[in-house]
C-alpha positions as a printed NumPy array, in Angstrom:
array([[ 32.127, 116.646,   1.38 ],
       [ 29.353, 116.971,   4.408],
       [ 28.712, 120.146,   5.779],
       [ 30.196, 120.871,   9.395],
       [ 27.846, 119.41 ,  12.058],
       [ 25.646, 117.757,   9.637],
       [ 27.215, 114.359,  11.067],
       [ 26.399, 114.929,  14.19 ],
       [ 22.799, 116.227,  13.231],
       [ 22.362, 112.946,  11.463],
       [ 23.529, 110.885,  14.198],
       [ 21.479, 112.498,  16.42 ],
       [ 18.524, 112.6  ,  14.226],
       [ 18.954, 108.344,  13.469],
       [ 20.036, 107.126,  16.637],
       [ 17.596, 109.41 ,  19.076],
       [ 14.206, 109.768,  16.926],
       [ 12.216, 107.303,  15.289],
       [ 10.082, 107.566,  12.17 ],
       [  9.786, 110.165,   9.839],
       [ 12.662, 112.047,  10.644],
       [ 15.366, 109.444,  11.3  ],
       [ 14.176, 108.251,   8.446],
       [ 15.033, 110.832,   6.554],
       [ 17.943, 112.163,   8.204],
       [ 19.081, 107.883,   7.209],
       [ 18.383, 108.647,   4.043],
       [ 20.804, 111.555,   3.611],
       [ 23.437, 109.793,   5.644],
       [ 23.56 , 107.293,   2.589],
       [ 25.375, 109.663,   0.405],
       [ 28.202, 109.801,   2.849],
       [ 31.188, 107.534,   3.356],
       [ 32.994, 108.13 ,   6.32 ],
       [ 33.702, 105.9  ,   9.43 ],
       [ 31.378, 107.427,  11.456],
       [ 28.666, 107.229,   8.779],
       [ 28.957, 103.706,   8.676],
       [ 29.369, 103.715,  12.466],
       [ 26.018, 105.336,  12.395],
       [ 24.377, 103.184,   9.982],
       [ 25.769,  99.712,  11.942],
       [ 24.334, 100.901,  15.261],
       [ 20.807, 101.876,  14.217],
       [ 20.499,  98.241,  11.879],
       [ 20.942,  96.776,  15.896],
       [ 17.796,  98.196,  16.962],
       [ 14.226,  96.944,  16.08 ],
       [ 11.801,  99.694,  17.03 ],
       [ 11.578, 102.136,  13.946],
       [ 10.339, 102.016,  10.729],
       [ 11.244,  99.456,   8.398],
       [ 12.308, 102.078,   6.127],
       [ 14.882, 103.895,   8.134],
       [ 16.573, 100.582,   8.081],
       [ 16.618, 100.102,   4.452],
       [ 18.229, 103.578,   3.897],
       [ 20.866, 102.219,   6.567],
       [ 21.382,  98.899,   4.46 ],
       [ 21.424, 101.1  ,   1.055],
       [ 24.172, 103.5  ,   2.62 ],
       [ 26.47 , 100.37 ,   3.854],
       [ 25.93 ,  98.668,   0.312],
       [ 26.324, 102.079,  -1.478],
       [ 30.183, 102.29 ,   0.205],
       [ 31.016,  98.799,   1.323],
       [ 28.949,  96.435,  -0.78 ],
       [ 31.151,  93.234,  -0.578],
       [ 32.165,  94.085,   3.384],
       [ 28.215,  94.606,   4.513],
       [ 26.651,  91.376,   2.239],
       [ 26.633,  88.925,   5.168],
       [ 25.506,  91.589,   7.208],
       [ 22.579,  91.51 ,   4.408],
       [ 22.254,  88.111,   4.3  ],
       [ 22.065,  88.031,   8.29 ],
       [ 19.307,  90.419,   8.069],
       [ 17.17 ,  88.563,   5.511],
       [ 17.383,  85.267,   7.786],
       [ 16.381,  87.132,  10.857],
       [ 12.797,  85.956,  11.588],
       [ 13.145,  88.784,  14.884],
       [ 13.091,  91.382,  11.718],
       [ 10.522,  93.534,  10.092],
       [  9.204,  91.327,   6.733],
       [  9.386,  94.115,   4.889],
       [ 12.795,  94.384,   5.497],
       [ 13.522,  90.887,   5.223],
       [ 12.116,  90.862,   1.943],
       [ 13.794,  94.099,   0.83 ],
       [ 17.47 ,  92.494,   2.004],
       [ 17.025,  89.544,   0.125],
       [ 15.718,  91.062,  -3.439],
       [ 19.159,  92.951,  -2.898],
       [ 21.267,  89.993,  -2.146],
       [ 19.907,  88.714,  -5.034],
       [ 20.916,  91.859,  -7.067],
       [ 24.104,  91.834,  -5.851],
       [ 24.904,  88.   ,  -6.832],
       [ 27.295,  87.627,  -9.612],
       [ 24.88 ,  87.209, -12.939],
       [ 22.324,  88.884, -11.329],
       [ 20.714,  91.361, -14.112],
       [ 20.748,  94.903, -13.403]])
């Protein structure tokens, strides 16, 4: 259960700040699964001006929820040469994670 508001101060947090603190605000957001969490989470992955790591929080909430819905979104994300190499890199280790057979 989220706190009242707290949605909306996470939103606001991801979607209007960059760095540190959407950052971290995307990291708490990854413990929630609601529509507009993932609604969140889809909408900042479309941008490509914050730090790598706000993304990956992003990615780990959709996986955390929706694993086999978001995995071609993953996969997507991996490919994209327009993407952060860190992030890249950091989608396809968890691809490969996520294949069947893949150890833990």
């Amino acid at each position: 259960m989220c706190p009242d508001g707290l949605l909306s101060k996470l939103e606001e947090w991801i979607l209007n700040s960059i760095g540190e603190l959407s950052w971290k605000a995307a990291g708490l957001l990854k413990f929630y699964d609601s529509d507009l969490a993932e609604q969140i989470q889809l909408k900042k992955l479309e941008g490509r001006d914050d730090f790598f790591l706000t993304y990956v929080e992003c990615v780990d909430g959709l996986v955390r929820f929706h694993e086999e819905k978001y995995k071609g979104l993953i996969k997507q994300i991996a490919a994209d040469e327009t993407r952060d190499t860190k992030l890249r890199e950091y989608c396809d280790e968890l691809i490969q994670s996520l294949s069947p057979g893949a150890k833990p």
